[in-house]
Structures are given as C-alpha cells and as structure tokens.
C-alpha positions in Angstrom: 22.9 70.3 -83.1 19.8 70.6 -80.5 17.4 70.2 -83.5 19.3 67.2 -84.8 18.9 65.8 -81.1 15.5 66.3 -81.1 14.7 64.7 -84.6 16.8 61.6 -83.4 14.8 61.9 -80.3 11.3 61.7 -82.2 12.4 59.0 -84.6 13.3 57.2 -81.9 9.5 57.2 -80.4 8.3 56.8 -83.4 10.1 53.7 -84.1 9.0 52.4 -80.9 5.4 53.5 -81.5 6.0 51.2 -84.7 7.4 48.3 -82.6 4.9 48.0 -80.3 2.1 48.3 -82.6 3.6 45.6 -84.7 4.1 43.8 -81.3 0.7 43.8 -80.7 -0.4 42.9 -84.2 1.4 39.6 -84.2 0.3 38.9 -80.5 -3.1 39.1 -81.6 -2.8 37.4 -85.0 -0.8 34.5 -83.5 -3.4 32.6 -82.0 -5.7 33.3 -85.5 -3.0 32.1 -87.9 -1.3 29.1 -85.4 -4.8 27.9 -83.7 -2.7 27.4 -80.7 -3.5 29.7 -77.7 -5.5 32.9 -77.2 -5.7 36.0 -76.7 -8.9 38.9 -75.2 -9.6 42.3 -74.8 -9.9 43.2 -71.0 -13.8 43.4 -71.4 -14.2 40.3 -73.9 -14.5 38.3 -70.3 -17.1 38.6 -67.5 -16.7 41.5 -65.5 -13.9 41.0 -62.9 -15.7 42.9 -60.0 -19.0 41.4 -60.3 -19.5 37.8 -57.8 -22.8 35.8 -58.5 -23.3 33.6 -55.0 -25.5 30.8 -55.4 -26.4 27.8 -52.3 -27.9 24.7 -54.2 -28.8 22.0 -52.6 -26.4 19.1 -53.0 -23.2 18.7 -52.6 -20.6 16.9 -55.3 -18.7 14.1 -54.0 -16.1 14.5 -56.0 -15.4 16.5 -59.0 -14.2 14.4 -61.2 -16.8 14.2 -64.2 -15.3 11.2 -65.7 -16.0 8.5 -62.3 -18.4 10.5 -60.0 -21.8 9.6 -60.6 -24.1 12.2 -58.8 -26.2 14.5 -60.2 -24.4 17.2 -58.1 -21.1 16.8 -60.6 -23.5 17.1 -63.6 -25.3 20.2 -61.8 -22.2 22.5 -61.4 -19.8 21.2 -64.2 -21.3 20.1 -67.2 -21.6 23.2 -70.0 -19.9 25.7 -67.3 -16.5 23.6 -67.2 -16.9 20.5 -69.8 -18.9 20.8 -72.7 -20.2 17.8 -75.0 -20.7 17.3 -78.7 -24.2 17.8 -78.1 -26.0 20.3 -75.1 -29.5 20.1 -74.1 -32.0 22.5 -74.6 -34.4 23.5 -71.9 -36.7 19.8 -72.1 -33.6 17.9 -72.5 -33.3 18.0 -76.2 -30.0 17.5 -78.2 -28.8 20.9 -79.5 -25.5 21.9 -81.0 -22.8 21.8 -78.7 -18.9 21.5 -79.6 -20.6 20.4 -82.8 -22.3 22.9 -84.5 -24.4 21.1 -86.8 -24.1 17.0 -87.9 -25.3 15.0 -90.8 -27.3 11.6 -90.5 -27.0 9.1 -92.8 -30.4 7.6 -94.2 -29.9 4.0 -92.7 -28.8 5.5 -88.8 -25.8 4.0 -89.2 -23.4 7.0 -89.8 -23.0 10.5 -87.5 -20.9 12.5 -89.0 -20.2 15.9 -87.0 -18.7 19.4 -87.7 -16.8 21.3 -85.0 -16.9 24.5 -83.9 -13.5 25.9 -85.0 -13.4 28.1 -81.8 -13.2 25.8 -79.3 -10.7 26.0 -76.8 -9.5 24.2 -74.0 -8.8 26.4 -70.7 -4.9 26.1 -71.7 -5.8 27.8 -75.1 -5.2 24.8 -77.0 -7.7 24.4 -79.7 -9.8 21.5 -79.5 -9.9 19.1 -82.3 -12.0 15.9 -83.7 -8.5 13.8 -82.5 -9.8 15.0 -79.0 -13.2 14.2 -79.9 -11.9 10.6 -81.4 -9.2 10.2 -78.0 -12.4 11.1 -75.5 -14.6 8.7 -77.1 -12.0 6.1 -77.0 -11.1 6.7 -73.0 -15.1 6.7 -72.3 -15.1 3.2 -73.2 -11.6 2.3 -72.5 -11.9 3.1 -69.0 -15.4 2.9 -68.4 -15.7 6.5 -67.6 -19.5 7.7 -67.2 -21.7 7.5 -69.8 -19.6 4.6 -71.6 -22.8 2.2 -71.9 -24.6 4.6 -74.5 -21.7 4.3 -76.6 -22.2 0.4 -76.5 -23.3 0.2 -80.3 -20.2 2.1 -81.6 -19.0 0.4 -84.7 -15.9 2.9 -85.9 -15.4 6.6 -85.1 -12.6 8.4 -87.6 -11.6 11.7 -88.0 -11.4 13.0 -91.5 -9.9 16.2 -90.6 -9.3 18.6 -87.7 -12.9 19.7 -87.7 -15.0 16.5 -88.4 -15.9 13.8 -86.4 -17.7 10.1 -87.9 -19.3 8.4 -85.6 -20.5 4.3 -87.3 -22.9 2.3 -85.4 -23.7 -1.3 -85.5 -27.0 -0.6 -85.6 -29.1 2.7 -85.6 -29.8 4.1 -82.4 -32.0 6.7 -81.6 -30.8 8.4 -78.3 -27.4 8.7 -79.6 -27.6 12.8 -79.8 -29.5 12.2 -76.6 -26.6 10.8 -75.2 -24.1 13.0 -76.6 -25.2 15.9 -74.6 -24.3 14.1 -71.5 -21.0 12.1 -70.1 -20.6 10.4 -73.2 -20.3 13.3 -75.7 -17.5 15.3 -73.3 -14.3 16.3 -75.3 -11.6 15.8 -72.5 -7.9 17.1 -72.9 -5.9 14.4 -73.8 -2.7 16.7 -72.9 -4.0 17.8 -69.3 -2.2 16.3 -66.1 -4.3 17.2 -63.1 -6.4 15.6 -60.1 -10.0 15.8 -61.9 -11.4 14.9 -58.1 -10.5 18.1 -57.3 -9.2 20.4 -60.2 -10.3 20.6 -64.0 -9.2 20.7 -67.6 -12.3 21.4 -69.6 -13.1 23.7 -72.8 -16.1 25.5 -71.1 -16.9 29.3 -70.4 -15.1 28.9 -66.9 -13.0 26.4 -65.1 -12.6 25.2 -61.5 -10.8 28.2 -59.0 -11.4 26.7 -55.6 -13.3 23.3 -54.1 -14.0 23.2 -50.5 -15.7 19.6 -50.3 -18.8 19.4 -48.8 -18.8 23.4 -48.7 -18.4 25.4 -51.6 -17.3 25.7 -55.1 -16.0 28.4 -57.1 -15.8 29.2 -61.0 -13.9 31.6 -63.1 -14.6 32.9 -66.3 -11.8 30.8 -68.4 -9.2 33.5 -70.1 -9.4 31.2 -73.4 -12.9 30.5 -74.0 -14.1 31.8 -77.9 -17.0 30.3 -78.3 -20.9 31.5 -78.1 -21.2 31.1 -74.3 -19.0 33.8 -72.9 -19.2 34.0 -69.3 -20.8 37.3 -68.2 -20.1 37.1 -65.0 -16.3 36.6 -63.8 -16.9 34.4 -60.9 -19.7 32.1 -59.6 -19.6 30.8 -55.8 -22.0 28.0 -55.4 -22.1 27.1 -51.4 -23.8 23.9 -50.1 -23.8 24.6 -46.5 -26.3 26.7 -44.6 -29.7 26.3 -42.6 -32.6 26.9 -43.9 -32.9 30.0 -41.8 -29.3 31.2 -42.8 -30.1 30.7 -46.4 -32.9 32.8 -46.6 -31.7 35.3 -44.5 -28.4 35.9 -47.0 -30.7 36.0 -50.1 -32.5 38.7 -48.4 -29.5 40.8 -47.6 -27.9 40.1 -50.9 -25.5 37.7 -49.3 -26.4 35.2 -51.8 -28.4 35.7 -55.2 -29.9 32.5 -55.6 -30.9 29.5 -54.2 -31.5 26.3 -56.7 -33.1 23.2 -55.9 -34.3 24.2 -52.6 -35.0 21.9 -49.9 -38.6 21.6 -48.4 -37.5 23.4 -45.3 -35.8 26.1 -46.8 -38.7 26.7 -49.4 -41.1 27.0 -46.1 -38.8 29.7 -44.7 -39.0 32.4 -48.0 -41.2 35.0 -47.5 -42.5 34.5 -51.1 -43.2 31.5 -53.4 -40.4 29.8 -54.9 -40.7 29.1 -58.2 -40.8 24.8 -59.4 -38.8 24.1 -62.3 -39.5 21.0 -64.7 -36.8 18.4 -64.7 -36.5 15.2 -66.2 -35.3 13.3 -63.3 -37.7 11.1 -61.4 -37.7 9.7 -57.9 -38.0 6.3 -57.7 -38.7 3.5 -55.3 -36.1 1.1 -56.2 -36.5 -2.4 -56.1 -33.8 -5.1 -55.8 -34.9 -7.7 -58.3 -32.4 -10.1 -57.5 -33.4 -14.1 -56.3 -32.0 -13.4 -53.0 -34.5 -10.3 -52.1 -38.3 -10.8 -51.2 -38.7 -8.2 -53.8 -38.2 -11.0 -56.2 -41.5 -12.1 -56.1 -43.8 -9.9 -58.9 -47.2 -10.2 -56.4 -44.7 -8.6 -53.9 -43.7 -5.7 -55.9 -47.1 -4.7 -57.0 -48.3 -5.1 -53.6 -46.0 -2.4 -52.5 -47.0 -0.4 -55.4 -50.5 -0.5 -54.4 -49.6 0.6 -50.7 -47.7 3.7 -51.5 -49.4 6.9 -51.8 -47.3 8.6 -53.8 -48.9 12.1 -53.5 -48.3 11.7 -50.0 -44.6 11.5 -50.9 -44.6 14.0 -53.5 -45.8 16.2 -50.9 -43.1 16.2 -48.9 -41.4 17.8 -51.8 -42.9 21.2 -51.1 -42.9 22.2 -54.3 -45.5 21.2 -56.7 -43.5 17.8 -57.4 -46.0 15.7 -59.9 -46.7 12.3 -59.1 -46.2 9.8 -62.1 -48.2 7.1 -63.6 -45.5 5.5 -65.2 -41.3 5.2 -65.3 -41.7 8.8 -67.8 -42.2 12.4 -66.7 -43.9 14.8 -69.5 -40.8 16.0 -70.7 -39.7 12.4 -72.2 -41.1 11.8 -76.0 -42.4 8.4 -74.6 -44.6 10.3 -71.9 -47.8 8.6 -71.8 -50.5 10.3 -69.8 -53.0 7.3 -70.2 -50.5 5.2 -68.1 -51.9 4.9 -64.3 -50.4 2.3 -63.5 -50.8 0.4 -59.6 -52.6 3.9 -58.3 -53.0 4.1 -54.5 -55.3 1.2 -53.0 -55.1 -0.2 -49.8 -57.4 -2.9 -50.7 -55.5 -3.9 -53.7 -52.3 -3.8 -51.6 -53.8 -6.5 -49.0 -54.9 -8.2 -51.3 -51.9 -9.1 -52.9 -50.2 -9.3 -49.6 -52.4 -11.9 -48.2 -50.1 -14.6 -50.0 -48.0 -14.3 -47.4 -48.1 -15.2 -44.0 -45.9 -12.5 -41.7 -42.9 -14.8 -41.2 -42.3 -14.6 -44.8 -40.6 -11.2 -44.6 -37.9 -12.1 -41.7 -38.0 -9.1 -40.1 -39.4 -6.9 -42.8 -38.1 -5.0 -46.1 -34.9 -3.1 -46.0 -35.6 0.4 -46.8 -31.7 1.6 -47.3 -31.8 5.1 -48.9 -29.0 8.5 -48.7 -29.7 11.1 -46.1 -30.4 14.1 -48.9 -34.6 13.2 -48.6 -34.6 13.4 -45.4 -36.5 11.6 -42.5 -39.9 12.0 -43.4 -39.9 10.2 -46.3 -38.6 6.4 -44.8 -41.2 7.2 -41.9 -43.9 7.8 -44.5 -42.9 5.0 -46.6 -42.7 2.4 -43.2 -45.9 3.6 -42.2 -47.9 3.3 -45.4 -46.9 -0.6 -45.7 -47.4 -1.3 -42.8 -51.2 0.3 -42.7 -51.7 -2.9 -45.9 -49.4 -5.7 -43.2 -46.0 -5.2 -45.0 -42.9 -4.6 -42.5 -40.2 -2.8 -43.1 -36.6 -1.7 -41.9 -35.7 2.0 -42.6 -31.9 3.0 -42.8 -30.9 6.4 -44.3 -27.4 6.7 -44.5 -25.0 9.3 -45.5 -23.4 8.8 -49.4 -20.3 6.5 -48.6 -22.3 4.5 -47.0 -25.5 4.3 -49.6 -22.4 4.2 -52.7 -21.2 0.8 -50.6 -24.3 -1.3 -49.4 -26.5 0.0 -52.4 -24.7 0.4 -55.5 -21.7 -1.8 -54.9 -22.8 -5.2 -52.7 -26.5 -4.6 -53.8 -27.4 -5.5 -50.2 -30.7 -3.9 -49.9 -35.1 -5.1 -50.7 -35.6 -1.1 -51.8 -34.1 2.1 -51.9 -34.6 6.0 -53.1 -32.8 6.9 -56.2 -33.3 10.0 -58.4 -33.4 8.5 -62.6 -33.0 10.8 -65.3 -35.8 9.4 -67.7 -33.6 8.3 -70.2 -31.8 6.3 -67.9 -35.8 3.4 -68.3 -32.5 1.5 -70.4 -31.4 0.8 -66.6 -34.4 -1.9 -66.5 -33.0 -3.7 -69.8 -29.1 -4.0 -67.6 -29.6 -6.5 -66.0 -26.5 -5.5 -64.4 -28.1 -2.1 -63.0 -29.0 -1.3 -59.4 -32.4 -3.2 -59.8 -30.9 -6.0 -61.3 -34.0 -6.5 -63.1 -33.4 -9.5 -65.9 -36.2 -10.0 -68.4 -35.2 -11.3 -71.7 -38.6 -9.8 -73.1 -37.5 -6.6 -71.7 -34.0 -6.3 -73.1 -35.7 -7.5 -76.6 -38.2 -5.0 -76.4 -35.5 -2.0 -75.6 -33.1 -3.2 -78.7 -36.3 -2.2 -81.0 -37.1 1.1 -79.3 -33.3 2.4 -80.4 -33.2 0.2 -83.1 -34.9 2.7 -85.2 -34.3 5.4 -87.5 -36.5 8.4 -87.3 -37.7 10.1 -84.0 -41.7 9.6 -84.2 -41.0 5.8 -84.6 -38.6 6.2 -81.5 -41.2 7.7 -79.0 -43.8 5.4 -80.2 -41.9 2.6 -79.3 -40.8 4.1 -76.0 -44.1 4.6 -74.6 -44.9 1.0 -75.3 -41.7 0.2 -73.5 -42.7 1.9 -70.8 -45.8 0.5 -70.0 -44.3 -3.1 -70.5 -41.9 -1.9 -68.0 -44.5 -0.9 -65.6 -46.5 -3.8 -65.9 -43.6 -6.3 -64.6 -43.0 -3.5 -61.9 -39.1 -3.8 -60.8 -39.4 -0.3 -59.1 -42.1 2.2 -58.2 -42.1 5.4 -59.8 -43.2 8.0 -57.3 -43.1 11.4 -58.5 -41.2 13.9 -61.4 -39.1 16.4 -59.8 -39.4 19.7 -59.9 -37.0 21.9 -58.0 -37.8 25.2 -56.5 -35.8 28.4 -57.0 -35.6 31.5 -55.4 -33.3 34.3 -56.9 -32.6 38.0 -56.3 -34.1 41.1 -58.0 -30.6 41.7 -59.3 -30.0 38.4 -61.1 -30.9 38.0 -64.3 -30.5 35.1 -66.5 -31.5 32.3 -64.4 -32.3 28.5 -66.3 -35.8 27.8 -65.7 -35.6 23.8 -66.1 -33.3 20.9 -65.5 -31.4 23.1 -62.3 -31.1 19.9 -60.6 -28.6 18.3 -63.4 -27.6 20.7 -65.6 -27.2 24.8 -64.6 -25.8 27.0 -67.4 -24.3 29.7 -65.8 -22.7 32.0 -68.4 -25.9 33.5 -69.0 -25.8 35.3 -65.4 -26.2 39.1 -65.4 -26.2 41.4 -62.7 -28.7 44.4 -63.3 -27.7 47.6 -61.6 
C-alpha cells in the first residue's frame, strides 16, 4: 500500500512537471504562431538595476510627437519611443528603419517597402503596413508634423501585412529623407492615451514618468523584438540644474552625461567637451512679409553685411562653424565655394545709406526664445548699430516666442534653429519667413523633381545659392553640440545629439 502511494505520488509530479512544461511551451509559442503579443527571458531586456542619468539641454514642451514642434520632442523620443519607416544614420542619411529594405521604381514614382516582421508596439501588438497605411493617412489628415513632405503623395496601398506602396505624383528625392523623421512614424491606430504627456510607440522603451520642464524618464519596453534592444533598463534625462550643479553630479557620478551643453556649463568642466556635428543651423530669421522693413532686399543684405557671425558662433563655446550659405557640410548640397555677404562694415553702410533713420520707426524687432541666452540679442543690437541700423531686442520665454513669432508673425527678425533640409521652408511661402518668390518655388520643384541622388545634390547646391543671393534670412553658424560623459558610459552617439539621441546603445562598464 505505501509503495502504491508513493508511485501515485511520483506520477503525480511528474504529470505536473509535464503540465507546466507544456504551459510554458505554448506561452512562448503563442506570440510566434498568433503575432499578437510577446513574450522575454528575464535578461532579453536591459538590466533592471542599471540607471543611465543624462541633463541635456532643452526641455520638451510637450510630448506629443504628432503637434509639438521642438527639437527637444525629436531629441528624447524619436528611435527611443517612436520609430519611422526610415532612421538616420550618423550624417543624417536614410537607413532602414521599420522597413528593412525598399525597392524604387525606375521613374521615382513608386516606393515600395518591406517591414520588419518583428515589430511591435509597446502593447505587444504587432505592427503592420495597415499601421503604416493608417499613420500616413492621419499625418496628412490632421496635419500632424511632418505632413508637408508627404505633399506629393499620389496613393499608398498595402499589399499585404508586411509591404507598404508608397505612389507619388511626381519623383521626389528627399522622400527617404523624410521618412526618417515625423512623416515616416508608424503610430498605433488602437492606442487611447494623452500623447502630451504619455506614449504609445513601437520603440526599444516607452515613456515611465514626465515632470515638465524637469525631467523625463524611459523604460526598456517589455515587447520590443527588434535589433535595437535597450541595454540599459531605464534612462533619466533631467533638464534642470546650474551649470555648477551639473558638473558637479557628473563628477560624483550623479549623472553620466551631459548632451548639448550650454556655453556656461561647457566653461565649468574641468576637461574639454567634446563638439558633435549636427545638421541643424542657426539662423537669423527674417520676416519677409510687405508689412516688415525686412521686406526691402537692400535691407536684408545690409544686415547681412553687419553681422559678424564668428562673433556669434563664439558665443557657442564650442567650436560651432560659421556658414557661408543656408547648408552645413553634412547636407549633399554643401557648397564650400559659397561666401556669401561675409562680414563688412563698409558694405553694411553702404547699403544702409538708402535710408534716412526715420525709416526704421524705432528700429528692428529682434524677438527671439530665451534658450540662447542674453549675449547673443546684445551682440546682434550692437553690431547693427556699429553700420546705423537700430534695433529692439526681446527674448522671451517659448509660449510667448510660439505666439508672436510662429503664430501672428509679428516680428522684423528672430533666432530659429533649421534642420538643413528644412532650405524647402524658403519655397512656403507660408513658413515663418514668409518668403514668396515664384522663381524660388520653381527652382525647388526641380531640385526634388529628380530621380537619382547625384542629380539631387547638384541641384540643391544651386538652390542654395539662389536662395542666398535674394537673402530672406541670415545663416549664421552650423551647430555643433558639446558632450561630456562619464568613464562608465559607453555607447554614446557622436552626431545629431541635439535632434535625434539613440539611446539603446547605452552600456555601463564596470
């Protein structure tokens, strides 16, 4: 009798040895067989005790990628939390993204795209080319960032679940270009959440906490499959701290980076930081329209003659390069012949002497956002008035700039920061500069009305200097943002930080 209790005692943990390997079996196969949901190994995941704390330099307004237009959204977000069809490489290149590889046809008229099959979003849901097809649909819809690169879209279908065809009316060369920023996200057309302050994305991590104004943090996303696997569980990236402060907590290992330093925290590191190319410019803005003195073309290029934009650059503290023309190096229109308006005081006069004071009522309206700082609207007052130009100098925090700048257009010239593919902004006339040349928006429509790449930068580089020529803004100098990061942290992008920071690369050594 015992030994019969004991055999129906060691069947019965063998059965449930059986049931809970079989358990297991279909848990993991589930996801494999349905495509719905997902399943890890404890370790398949950044490590859950290991914190990368990074302060960068600008804060997001909001986080909702699909309205917010900062470069501080883009910064933190895009490729960590929402991934594109395409991703840029480290000069700004399009390289596969949710796409893994496309197919042009020979005319430019027709993308057609193959997803990755391991895409996820964060509620394990697999992401499909009807999410592809729906995003591209509510980009345009809804005017969502990004919607003016998908202007020229004829018809986008989607054969199956993995492929994505994209028709044009007319071949476009930026379109990869474009589809590595807002216009190529995949959004989930099933998510219900605030995007200003939560997210729903099908990157390596996903939105834990927002403090605006203070901090951000990310999580490694449980159902992320595809090649960028977070390594690190959790990224903090703080935007608060003085200069002192900040340097002080990198030193203690309080923090383990610092990105796109500010001129005064750069002077407080007790070694060099080190400058990163980007492709975004800063640019003296002009407002174009018949109701600014900034109208007037001997006006424009008088300024342009009066700044001294390695003056400005300066003020940087980093190595920023001044620019000759509206492209950095890093655009395939970059033209290092173009000098355009370099700094003469003569030059500047003499174009100014046109005008008799009373012509300026009061002087130019210099309206830019706090982030540059002081020094650059005294600099920028002080150097046209040196050729007899007055000016007004406001700097004013973001709601304010977003409201009198970039809504009512109320302003003679301003500071922004232009990505250089955003030179299209000077063919609209509807942009900032409200710049309106017929010759202009001719000339762009045959730079992306072309098929192969070398024709493309060809054309762009004359663009550019017909842009420059006619002067609607002044570019001053190409960015390139200092960084300063711990021993311990390895893995660190060494371009584009100020738009676009990959994080899942992050390693801690030791």
């Amino acid at each position: 009798m015992a030994r019969g209790r004991h055999t129906q005692i060691r069947s019965g943990i063998i059965f449930l040895l059986v049931l809970a390997v079989l358990t297991a079996g279909t848990y993991i196969a589930w996801p494999l067989v349905t495509g719905q949901g997902s399943w890890q190994l404890p370790w398949a995941q950044g490590s859950s005790d290991q914190i990368v704390r990074i302060r960068a330099r600008q804060a997001p307004v909001s986080l909702d990628i699909r309205t917010e237009p900062g470069f501080a959204t883009d910064q933190a977000l895009m490729g960590n939390v929402y991934q594109t069809l395409t991703k840029p490489d480290a000069k700004g290149r399009p390289t596969p993204g949710l796409a893994q590889n496309w197919e042009v046809s020979a005319n430019g008229l027709l993308y057609t795209f193959h997803l990755r099959n391991d895409a996820r979003f964060a509620d394990g849901r697999r992401l499909t080319s009807e999410d592809a097809l729906w995003s591209l649909h509510q980009i345009i819809d809804h005017q969502y960032q990004g919607h003016r690169d998908l202007d020229g879209l004829a018809r986008v279908t989607n054969p199956d679940d993995a492929t994505l065809v994209i028709g044009l009316k007319s071949p476009n060369a930026r379109l990869l270009t474009a589809l590595s920023g807002r216009a190529g996200i995949v959004y989930d057309r099933r998510a219900r959440v605030n995007y200003s302050t939560r997210s729903a994305g099908s990157g390596p991590y996903q939105v834990d906490d927002w403090q605006p104004g203070t901090s951000l943090t990310l999580t490694a996303s449980k159902s992320y499959q595809g090649p960028d696997k977070a390594a690190i569980h959790k990224v903090i990236i703080s935007y608060t701290g003085s200069p002192q402060e900040t340097i002080k907590n990198l030193d203690q290992g309080r923090l383990d980076a610092v990105v796109d330093m500010d001129p005064a925290t750069a002077k407080q590191a007790g070694k060099a930081p080190t400058a990163t190319p980007s492709t975004n410019n800063v640019v003296l803005a002009f407002n174009n329209e018949a109701s600014s003195l900034l109208s007037d073309q001997h006006v424009r290029e008088a300024v342009r003659y009066a700044v001294d934009r390695q003056a400005l650059a300066d003020l940087e503290g980093g190595g920023a390069k001044v620019l000759g023309g509206p492209l950095n190096p890093l655009s395939p229109g970059y033209d290092p012949g173009l000098q355009a308006f370099p700094f003469d005081r003569i030059q500047a006069a003499r174009r100014n002497s046109y005008y008799a004071p009373s012509y300026y009522h009061g002087g130019l309206r210099l309206i830019y956002p706090q982030e540059f700082g002081n020094q650059v609207g005294d600099l920028i007052s002080t150097q046209l008035k040196a050729v007899g130009i007055p000016s007004q100098v406001s700097m004013v925090d973001q709601a304010a700039f977003r409201d009198q700048v970039l809504n009512r257009h109320d302003y003679d010239m301003t500071l922004l920061v232009m990505d250089n593919d955003e030179i299209d902004r000077f063919a609209d006339p509807e942009s900032t500069m409200h710049f309106d040349n017929i010759d202009i928006q001719n000339s762009w429509k045959q730079v992306t009305d072309c098929t192969d790449q070398n024709t493309y930068a060809e054309r762009l580089k004359a663009f550019a200097r017909q842009v420059s020529d006619l002067s609607p803004s002044d570019w001053l100098y190409q960015r390139t943002p200092l960084v300063l990061t711990a021993p311990r942290l390895q893995g660190m992008p060494s371009s584009l930080v100020d738009r676009y920071l990959p994080l899942w690369n992050l390693r801690i050594q030791g």
